[in-house]
N, C-alpha and C positions, 0 to 999 in steps of 0.2 A: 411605173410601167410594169405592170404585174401580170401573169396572166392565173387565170382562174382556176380554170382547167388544165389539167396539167395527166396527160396518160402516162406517165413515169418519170422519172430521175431526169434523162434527157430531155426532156420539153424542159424543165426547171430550169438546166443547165444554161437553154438557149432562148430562154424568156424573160430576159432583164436589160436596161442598159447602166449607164456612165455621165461623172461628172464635171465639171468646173466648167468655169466659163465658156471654156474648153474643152471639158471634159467627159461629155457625151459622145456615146455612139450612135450611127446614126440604127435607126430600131423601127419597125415595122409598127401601128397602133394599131389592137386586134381587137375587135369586137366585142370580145368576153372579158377583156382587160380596161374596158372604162373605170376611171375614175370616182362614177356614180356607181359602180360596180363595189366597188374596193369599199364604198361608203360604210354601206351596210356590214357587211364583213370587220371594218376595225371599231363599227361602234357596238358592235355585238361582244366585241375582245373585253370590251370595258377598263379600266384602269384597274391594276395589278395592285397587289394587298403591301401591307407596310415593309414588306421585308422579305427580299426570296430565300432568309432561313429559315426554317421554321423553328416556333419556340419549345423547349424543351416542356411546357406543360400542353400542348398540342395532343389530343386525342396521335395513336401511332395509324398512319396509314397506311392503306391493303390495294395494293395497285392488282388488276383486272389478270395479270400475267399472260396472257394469250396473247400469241404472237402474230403482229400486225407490219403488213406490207402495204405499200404505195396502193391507194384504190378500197383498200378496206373499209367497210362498214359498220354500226351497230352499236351499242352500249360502250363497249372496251375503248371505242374511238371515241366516244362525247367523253369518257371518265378523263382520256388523255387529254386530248382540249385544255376540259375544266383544269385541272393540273396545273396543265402549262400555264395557264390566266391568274392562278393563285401565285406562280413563283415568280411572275413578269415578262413570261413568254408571251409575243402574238402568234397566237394557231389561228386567228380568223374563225369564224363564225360557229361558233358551237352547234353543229348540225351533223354530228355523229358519220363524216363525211372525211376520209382522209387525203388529202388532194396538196397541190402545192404550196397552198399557202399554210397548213399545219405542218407540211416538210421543213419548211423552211424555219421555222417555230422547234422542232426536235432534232435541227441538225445544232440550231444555238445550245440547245438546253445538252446535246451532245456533246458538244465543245469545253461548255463548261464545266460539266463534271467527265472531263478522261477518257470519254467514250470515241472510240474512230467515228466520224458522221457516216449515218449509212442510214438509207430509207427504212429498213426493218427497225421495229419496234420489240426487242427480244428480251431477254432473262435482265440483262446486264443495266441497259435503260430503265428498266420496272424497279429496279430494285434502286437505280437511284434519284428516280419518281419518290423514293418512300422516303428517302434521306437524300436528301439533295444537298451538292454543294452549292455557296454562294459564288458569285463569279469575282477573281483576284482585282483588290484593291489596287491601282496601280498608280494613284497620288494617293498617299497618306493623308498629307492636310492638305487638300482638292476643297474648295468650298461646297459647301451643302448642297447645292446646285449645281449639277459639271455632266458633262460625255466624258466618258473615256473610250478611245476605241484602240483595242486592242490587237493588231496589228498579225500580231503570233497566232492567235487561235481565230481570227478574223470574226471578230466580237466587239458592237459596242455597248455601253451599259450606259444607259441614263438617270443619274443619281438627280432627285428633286426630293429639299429638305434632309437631303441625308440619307433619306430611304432610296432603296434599288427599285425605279420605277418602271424600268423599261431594259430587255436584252433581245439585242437581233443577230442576226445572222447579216455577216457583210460582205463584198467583195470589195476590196483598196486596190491601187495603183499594181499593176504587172511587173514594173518594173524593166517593160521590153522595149527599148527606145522606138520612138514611132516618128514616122512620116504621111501624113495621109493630104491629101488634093483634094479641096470644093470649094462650091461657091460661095462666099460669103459678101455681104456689101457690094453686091450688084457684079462681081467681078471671081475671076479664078484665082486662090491662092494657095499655097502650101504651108499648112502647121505641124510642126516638128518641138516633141516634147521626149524628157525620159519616163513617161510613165508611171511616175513616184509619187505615193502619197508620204509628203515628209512627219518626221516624225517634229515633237515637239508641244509649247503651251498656245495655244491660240480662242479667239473670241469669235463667237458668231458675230455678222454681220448682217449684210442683204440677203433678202430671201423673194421668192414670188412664188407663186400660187398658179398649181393646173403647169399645163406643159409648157417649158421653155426653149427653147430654139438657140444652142451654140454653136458653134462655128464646127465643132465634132460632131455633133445632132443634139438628140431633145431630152431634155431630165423632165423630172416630174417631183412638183414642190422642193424645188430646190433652197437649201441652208448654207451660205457660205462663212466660211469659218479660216481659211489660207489663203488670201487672193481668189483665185480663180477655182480653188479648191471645197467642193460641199456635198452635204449629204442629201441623196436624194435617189426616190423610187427609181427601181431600173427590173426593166421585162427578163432582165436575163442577172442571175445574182448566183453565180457557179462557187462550189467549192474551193476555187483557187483564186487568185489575186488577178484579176480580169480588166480595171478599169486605166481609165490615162491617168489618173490618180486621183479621183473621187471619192466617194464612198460609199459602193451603188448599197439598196437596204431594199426588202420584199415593198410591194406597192402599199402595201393594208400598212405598212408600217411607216412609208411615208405620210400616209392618210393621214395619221394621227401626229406624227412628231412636231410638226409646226406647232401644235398647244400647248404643250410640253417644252419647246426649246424654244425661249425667249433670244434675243436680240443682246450682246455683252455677256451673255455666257460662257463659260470658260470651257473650254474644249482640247483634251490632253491625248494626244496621239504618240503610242508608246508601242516595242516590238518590232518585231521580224519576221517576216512568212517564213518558213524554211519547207522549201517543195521535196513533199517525198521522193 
């Protein structure tokens, strides 16, 4: 559930949902946020290079330095893109276009190298565009194949073969006990959860394809990996820990996960939000 378009920070904010079997919000489906929209957009991402460090014989690189805000256009916005594509970032569609779905791409890449997330693209980002860190290892011996979703900086990393294939930007569990009343199986009822996305080792499981229908509302390519708990596209993926304890991720990056995150995969959820 992604939306495309995005006229600032706030529409991002309010443009995602939620997971488990239960753990969707219910979310409005917008026009500019189809599915077949997103398509293009995550196969344009392409699959990220062997490793988001780079190697010590690597040509040094010269980031654009011009300072880029929500909406911006032009060369300096295709160079960040590209960038981000080389380190394991989705920016979505390299089309020198800076809109929500490359927000959403530079808040990760913010997170993981110490940066506060912030739409501007300034001195501080650029410079570690040139030298980037890698995102913290958080099982040591994790098998080759694993998520880790990091819980503290609201980051998952998708390690395939050992390489860092894949970093998003996520919103987990609130933590704000809920009550909410709908219809479900023909009838009214009340589901009442804490909003927790627990921490621990666990295994994907079931999954489905395009939009699913819970009892909280609808996820989009849903991964379950806790019970009732999985990752999946949500229209709205905020800064802060937002869901009933899912692990909402940008749509363009649901688009793509399913290929990448097989069925018995190990999935290590580690961390602690701590709200400013």
């Amino acid at each position: 559930m992604v939306a495309r378009r995005l006229p600032g920070v706030a529409a991002l904010l309010t443009a995602c949902a939620v997971v488990v079997s239960g753990c969707g919000t219910q979310a409005e489906r917008r026009t500019d946020a189809s599915p077949g929209a997103t398509a293009a957009t995550s196969s344009a991402a392409g699959r990220s290079g062997p490793s988001a460090t780079p190697s010590t014989t690597e040509p040094a690189v010269t980031a654009p330095r011009k300072t880029l805000k929500l909406g911006a256009k032009g060369k300096s916005v295709t160079w960040l893109q590209k960038r981000l594509i080389e380190l394991g970032y989705r920016p979505g569609k390299v089309d020198g276009r800076y809109g929500g779905t490359t927000l959403a791409a530079v808040w990760a890449f913010q997170k993981v190298n110490g940066i506060r997330p912030s739409s501007t693209v300034a001195k501080r980002t650029w410079e570690a565009l040139e030298t980037p860190k890698a995102p913290k290892v958080l099982v040591r011996n994790g098998k080759p194949t694993r998520a880790e979703v990091n819980l503290t900086k609201q980051v998952m990393v998708m390690y395939v073969d050992g390489e860092v294939e894949l970093i998003t930007h996520i919103s987990s569990g609130s933590g704000v006990p809920y009550c909410e009343t709908t219809t479900w199986q023909g009838k009214e009822q009340q589901f009442c959860g804490s909003a927790s996305t627990p921490t621990g080792n666990y295994r994907t499981t079931w999954r489905t394809s395009g939009w699913h229908k819970s009892y909280l509302g609808e996820l989009y390519n849903p991964i379950f990996f806790n019970g009732g708990i999985a990752f999946h596209g949500a229209l709205s993926v905020p800064l802060h820990p937002a869901s009933h304890g899912c692990v909402r991720m940008p749509m363009n990056v649901a688009e793509v996960l399913p290929g990448m995150l097989g069925k018995g995969v190990p999935v290590h959820v580690r961390g602690k939000f701590k709200r400013p």
